[in-house]
MDTraj code that builds the backbone (N, CA, C; nanometers):
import mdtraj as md
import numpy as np

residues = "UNK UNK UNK UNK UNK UNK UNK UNK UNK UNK UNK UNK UNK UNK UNK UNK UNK UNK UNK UNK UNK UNK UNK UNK UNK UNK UNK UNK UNK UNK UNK UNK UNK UNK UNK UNK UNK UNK UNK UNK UNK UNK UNK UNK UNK UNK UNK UNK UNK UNK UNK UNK UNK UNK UNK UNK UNK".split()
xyz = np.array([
    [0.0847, -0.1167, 0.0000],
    [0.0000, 0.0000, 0.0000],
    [0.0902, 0.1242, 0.0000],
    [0.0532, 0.2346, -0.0891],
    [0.1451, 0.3293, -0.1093],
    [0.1078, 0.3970, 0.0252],
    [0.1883, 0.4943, 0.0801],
    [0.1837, 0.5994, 0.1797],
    [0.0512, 0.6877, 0.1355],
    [0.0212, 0.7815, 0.0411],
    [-0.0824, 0.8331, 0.0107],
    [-0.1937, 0.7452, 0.0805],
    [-0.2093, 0.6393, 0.0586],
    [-0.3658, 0.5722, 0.0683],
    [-0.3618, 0.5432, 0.2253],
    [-0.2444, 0.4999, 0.2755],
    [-0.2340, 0.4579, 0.4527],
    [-0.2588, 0.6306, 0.4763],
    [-0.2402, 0.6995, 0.4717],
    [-0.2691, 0.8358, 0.4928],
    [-0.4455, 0.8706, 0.5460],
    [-0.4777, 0.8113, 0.3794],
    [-0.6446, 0.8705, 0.3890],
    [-0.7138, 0.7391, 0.4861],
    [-0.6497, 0.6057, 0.4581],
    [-0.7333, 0.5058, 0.5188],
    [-0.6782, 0.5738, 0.7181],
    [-0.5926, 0.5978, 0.7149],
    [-0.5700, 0.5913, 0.8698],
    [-0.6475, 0.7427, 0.8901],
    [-0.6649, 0.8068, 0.8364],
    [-0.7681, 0.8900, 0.9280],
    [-0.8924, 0.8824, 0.9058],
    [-0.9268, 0.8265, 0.8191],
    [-1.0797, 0.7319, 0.7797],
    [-1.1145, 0.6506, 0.8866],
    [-1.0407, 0.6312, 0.9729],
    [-1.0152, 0.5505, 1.1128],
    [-1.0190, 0.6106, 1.2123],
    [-0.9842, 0.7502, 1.1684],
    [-0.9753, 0.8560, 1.3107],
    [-0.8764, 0.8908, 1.3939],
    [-0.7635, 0.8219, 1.2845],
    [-0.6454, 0.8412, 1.3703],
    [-0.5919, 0.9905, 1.3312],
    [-0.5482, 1.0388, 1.4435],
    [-0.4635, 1.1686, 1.4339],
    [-0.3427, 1.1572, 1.2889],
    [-0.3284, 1.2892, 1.2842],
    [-0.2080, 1.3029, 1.2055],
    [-0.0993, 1.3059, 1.2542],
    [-0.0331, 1.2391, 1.3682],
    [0.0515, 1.2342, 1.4491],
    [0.0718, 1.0730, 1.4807],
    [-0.0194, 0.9891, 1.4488],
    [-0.0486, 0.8877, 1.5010],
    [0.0156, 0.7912, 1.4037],
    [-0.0260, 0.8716, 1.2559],
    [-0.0130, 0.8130, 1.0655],
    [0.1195, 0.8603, 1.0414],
    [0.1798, 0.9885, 1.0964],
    [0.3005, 0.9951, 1.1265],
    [0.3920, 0.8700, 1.1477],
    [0.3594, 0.8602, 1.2977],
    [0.4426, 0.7628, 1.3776],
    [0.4629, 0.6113, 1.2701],
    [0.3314, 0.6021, 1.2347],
    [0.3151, 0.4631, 1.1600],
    [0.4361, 0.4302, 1.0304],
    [0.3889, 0.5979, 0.9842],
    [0.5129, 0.5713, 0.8474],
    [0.6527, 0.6293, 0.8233],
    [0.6718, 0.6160, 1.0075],
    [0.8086, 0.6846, 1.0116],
    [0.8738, 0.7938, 0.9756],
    [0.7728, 0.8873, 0.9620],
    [0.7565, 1.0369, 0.9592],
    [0.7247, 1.1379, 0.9946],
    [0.7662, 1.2981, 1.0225],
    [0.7227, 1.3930, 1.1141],
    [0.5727, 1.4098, 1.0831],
    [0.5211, 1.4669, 1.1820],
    [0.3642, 1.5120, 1.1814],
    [0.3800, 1.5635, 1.0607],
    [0.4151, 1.7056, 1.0509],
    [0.4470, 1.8442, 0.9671],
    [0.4720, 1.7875, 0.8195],
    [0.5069, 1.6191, 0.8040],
    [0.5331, 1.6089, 0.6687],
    [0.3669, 1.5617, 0.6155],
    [0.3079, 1.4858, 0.7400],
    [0.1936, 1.4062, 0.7170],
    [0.0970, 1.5607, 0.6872],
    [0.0857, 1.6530, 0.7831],
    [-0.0522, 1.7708, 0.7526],
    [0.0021, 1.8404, 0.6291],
    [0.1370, 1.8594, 0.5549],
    [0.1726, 1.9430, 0.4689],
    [0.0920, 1.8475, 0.3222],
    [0.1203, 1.7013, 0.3529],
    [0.0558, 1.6415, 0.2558],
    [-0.0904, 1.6726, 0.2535],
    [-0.1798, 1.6782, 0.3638],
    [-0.3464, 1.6956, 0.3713],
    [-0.3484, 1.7772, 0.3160],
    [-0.2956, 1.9556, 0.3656],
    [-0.3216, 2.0372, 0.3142],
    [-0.3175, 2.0563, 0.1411],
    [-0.2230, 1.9933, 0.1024],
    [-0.1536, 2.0143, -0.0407],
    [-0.3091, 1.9253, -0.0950],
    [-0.3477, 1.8488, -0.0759],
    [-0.4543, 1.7283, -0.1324],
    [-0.5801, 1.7881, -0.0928],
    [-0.5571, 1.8784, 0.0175],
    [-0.7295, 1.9475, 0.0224],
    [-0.7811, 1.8105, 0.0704],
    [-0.7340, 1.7412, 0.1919],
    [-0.7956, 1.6640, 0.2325],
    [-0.9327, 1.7339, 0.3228],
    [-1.0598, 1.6441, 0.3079],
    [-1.1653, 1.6934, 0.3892],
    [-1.2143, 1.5114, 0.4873],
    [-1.2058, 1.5394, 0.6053],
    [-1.2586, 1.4359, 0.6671],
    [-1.4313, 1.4015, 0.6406],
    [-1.4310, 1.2245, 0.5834],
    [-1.5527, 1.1873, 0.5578],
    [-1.6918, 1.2471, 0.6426],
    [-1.6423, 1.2834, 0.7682],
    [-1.7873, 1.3560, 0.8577],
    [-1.8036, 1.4749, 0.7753],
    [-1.6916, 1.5595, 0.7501],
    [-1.7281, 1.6583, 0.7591],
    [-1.7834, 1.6719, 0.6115],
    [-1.7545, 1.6037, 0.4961],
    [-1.7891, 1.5686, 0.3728],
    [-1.9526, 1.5639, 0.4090],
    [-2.0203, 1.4283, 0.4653],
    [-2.1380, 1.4125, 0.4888],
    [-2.1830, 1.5007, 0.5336],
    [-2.1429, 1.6271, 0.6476],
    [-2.2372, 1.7198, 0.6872],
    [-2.2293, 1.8656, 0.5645],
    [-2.1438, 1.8355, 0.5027],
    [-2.1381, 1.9516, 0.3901],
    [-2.2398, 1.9052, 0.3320],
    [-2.2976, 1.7976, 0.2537],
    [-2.3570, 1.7319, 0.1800],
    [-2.5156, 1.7148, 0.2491],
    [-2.5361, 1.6886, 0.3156],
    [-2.6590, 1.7269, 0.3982],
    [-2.7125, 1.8384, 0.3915],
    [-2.6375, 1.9994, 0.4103],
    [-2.6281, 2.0680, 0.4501],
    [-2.6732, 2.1266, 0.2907],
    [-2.5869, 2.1307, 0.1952],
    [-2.6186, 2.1600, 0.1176],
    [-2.7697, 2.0917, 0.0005],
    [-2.7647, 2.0098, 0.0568],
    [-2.8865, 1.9316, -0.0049],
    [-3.0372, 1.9950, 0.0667],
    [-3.0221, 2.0195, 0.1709],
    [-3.1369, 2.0911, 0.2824],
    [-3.1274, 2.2353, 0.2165],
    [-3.0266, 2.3112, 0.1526],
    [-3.0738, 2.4568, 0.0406],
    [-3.1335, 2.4623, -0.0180],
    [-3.1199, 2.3132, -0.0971],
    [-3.2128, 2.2710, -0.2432],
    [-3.3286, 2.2477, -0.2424],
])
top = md.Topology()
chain = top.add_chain()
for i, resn in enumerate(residues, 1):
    res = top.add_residue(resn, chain, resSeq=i)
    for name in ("N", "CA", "C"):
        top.add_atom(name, md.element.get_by_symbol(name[0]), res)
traj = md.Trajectory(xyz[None], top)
């Protein structure tokens, strides 16, 4: 499994970005520089965007 995907699956899990760090033998700061760069959005917060916007319509 490439690093990218242990990334999204381990916080799909809920693990911290400190936690996915530790796992792949890397600083926090390298793991959130990757989220940010990817425009990662956590699946909750996806579903409540999506709710949210569907309740406008």
């Amino acid at each position: 499994m490439d690093e990218r995907t242990f990334i999204q699956l381990g916080l799909m899990m809920a693990l911290k970005p400190a936690q996915v760090a530790l796992e792949l033998s890397r600083s926090t700061s390298t793991i959130t520089r990757e989220l940010k760069r990817n425009e990662w959005i956590p699946p909750v917060k996806t579903w409540v965007m999506s709710v949210h916007l569907c309740r406008l319509n």
